[in-house]
N, C-alpha and C positions, 0 to 999 in steps of 0.2 A: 393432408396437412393438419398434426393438432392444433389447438385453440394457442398453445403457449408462442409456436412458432408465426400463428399468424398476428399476436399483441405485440411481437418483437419489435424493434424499431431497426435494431442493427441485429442481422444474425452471419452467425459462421456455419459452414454447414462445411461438415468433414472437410477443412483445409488444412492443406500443407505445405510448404515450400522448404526449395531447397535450390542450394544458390550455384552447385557442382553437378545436380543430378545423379548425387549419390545419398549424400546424409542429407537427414531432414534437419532444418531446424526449428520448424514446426510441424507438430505431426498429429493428421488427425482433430484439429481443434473445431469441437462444436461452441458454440457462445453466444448465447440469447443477450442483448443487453435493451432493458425497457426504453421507451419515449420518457424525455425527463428526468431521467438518473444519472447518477454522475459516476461512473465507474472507472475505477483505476486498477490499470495492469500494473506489478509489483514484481517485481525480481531481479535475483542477482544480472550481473552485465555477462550478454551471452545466453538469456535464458529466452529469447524470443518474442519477448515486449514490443520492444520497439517494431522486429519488423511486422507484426501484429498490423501496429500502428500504419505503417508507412501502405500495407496491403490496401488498411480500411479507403486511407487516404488516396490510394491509385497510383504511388510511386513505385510500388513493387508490386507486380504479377504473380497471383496464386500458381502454384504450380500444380495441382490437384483442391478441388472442390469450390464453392459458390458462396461469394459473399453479399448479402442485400443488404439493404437500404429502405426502409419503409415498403418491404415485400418483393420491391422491384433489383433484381439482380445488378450487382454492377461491376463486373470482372470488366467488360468489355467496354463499360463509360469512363473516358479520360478526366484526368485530375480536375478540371478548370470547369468538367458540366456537371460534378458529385455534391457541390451547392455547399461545403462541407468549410468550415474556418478553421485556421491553423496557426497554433500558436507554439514556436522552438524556442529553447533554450536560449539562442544567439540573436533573439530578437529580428530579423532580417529585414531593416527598417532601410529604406529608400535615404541613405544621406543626406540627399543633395536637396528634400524636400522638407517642406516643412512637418507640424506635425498633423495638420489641417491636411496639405496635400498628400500626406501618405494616409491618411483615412481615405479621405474623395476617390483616391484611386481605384480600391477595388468597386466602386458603385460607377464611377465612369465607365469603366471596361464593361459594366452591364447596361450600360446608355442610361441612367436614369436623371432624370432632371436636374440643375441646378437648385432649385429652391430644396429638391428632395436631399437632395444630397447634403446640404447648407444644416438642413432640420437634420437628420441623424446623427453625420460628426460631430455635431454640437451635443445632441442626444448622450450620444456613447464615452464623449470627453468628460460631461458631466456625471457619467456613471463612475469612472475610473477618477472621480475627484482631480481631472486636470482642465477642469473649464477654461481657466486663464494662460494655459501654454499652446494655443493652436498655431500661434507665428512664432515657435523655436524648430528652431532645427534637433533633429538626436543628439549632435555632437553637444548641447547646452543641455541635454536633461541628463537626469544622474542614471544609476543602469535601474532601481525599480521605478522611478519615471519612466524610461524607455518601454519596460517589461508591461507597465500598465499600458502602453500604447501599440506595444504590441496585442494585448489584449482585446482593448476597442477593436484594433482593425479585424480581428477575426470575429469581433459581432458585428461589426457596422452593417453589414448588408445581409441581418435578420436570417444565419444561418439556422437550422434543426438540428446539427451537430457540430460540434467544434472538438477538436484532438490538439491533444497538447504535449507534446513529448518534453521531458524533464525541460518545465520553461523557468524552473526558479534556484537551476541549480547554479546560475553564475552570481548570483547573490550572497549576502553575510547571512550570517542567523538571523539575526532579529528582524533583518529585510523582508527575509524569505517565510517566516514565520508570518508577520503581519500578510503578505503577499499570501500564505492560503487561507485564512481568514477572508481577506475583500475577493478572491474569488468563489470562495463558497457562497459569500453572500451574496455576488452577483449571478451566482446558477441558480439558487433559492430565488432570488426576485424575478430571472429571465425564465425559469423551467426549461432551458436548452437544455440538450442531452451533452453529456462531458464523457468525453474517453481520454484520458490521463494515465501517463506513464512516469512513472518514477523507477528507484531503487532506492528511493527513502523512505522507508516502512512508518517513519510516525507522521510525514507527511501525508500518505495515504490513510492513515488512522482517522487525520481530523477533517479530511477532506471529505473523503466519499463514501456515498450510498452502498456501495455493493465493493468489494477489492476481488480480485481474480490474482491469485498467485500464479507465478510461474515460472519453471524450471527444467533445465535441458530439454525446451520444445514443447513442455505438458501442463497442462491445468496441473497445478496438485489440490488448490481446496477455489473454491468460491461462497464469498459469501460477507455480511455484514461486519466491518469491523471490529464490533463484541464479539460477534460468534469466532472471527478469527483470532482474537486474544482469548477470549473466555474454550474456547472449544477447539482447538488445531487436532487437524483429523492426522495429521501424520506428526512426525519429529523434524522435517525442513523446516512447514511452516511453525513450528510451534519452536523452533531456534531464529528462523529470519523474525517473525513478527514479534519486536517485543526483546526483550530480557527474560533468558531462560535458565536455570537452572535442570543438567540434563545428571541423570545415573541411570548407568548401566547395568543388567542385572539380565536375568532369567526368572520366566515364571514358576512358579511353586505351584499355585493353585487358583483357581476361578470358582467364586460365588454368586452368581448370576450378575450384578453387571461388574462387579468388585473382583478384584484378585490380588493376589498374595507375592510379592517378589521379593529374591533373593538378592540385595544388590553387589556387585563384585566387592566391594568391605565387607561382606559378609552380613550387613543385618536386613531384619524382615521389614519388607517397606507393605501399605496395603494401599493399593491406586485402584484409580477408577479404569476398567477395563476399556480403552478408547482404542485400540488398534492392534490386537496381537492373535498372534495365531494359537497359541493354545498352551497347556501346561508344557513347559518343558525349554518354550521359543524364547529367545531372547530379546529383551525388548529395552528400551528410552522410556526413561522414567520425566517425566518433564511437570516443572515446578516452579513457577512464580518466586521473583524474590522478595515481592508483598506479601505476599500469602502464607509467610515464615511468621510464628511468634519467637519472640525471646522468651524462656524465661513462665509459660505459661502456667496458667491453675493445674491442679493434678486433676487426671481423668479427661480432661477437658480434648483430648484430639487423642487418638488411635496408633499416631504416628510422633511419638516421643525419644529423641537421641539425644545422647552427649554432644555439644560442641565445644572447640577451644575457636576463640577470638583469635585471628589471625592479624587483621588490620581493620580500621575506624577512618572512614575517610568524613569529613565532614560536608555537605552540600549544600547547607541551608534547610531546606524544606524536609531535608531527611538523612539520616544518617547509613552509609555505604559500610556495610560489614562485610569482610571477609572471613572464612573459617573454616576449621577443618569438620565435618560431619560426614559416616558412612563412608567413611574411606575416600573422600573426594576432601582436597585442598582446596580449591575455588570455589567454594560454595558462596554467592552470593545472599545477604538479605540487606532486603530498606526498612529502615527503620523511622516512621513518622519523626518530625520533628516534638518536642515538649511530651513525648510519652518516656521510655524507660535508657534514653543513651549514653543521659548525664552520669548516669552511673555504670558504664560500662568499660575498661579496659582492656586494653593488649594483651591477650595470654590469659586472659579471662576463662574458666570453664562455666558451661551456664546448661540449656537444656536447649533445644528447637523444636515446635509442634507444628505439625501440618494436619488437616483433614484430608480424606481418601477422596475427595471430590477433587479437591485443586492438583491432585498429582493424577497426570494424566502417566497410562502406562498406554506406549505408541512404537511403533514399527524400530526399528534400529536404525539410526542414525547416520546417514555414510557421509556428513558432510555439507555447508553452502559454499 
């Protein structure tokens, strides 16, 4: 056993499941995940997240390979001895009880003492800033009241791992936004290990240490949320993560890490060589719509085109252009707020620059 699989705290070791005994819908997944990081599985509905999750958690049966736990195997240890907190979308809060008695609960079913139990829910209320609501019931708190209290109860009895599958997606925006805010900063204060599922990509942006993509059953990238916006090794993630501007083309030429494409509009784009197979292959050209200037100095980027102004949408904090460049009509670009928008209109011709760095040239495309 290398060093890395034995610092794991959570590992996958070649699993797969499948629910028919014909198609996998996981296949093959290996997955180290450290003590104390907060990693969040990411992908479209269907791609094998969840039941990821539900595996770690002991509700679903691997059907090939070995999942541990702090080294120790645990296919064959049942849900209720994996020591493991669980926080759902649906919050799964005991009605009838209070919000006191639905903390106590899980610390009773482990026999621990009154006064013990008295000091934690009071602990973990005060964490999730609901000190003063332990005599309401669910039915009296709003839903991210409830979602916080769901929260507590999967700390309250000092788990090493908590999993959380999409818990903030019955929320509004602004709810849910603040909501992963106070739990990052309750994983930062507790250092529990967080395994998190979503299919909302900028939720997992602000949230977690490490993101694992994944799609029809497979890792496609793992790794730090810069690296997955700044560096997407293929064209899924670099369309799911983010806002992307994609062209299609064929390569022309490679010069060591740089190459030369032809895009279906016919002009010559130069990107960074991120994923292709050679002169000739056809590749996803993928490009930020920050990363567009309007209008720039001369010489100043590599990659200079005509564009016409299609649409100006206004957003506040920045300006939503649409426009035709390279043979593509939906070309997005953001354009900062108080830089150059005031003077830009509809039907406008202007110029676009990019650098050969930001346009990643990546595998073709078939689709999230």
């Amino acid at each position: 056993m290398d060093t890395n699989q034995t610092e794991a705290y959570v590992r996958f070791n070649e699993v797969q499941k499948s629910y028919d005994g014909e198609e996998l819908v996981i296949k093959n997944l290996n997955l180290d995940i450290d003590r104390g990081e907060f990693l969040t599985m990411l992908g479209p509905s269907g791609s094998g997240k969840t039941t990821c999750l539900m595996m770690l958690a002991g509700f679903e049966p691997a059907t090939h390979g070995e999942i541990f736990l702090g080294n120790r195997p645990i296919n064959a240890v049942p849900p209720h001895k994996r020591g493991i907190g669980m926080v759902f979308q649906n919050y799964a809060l005991f009605p009838h009880m209070t919000v006191n008695e639905n903390l106590s609960f899980p610390l009773q079913v482990r026999r621990m003492g009154k006064s013990e139990i008295a000091s934690r829910v009071k602990k973990v209320l005060n964490m999730v800033r609901l000190g003063s609501f332990g005599n309401r019931r669910p039915a009296q708190l709003s839903g991210g009241q409830q979602q916080r209290v769901a929260v507590a109860r999967a700390l309250v009895f000092d788990p090493k791992l908590v999993l959380m599958d999409e818990p903030l997606g019955a929320l509004d925006k602004q709810l849910r936004e603040q909501m992963q805010y106070e739990i990052k900063h309750i994983h930062e204060d507790l250092k529990v290990t967080v395994v998190y599922v979503t299919h909302d990509q900028s939720e997992a942006l602000t949230m977690s240490n490490r993101i694992c993509v994944f799609n029809d059953g497979v890792v496609q990238q793992l790794a730090s949320p810069q690296d997955l916006y700044e560096r997407p090794e293929n064209a899924f993630v670099a369309q799911f993560i983010g806002e992307n501007n994609t062209l299609m083309g064929s390569v022309t030429s490679i010069n060591g890490e740089s190459c030369q494409v032809q895009v279906d509009g016919g002009d010559q784009v130069q990107a960074l060589k991120a994923n292709v197979e050679g002169v000739g292959s056809r590749t996803t050209l993928s490009l930020r719509p920050e990363r567009v200037e309007v209008n720039p100095e001369p010489g100043k980027y590599p990659n200079l085109f005509d564009a016409r102004i299609e649409e100006l949408i206004y957003l506040g904090d920045h300006l939503r252009t649409r426009a035709s460049v390279c043979g593509q009509d939906d070309f997005i670009v953001k354009i900062p707020n108080a830089t150059q928008h005031t003077i830009l209109q509809e039907g406008d011709m202007v110029k676009f620059g990019w650098s050969v760095e930001d346009c990643r040239a990546l595998d073709v495309f078939k689709g999230v």
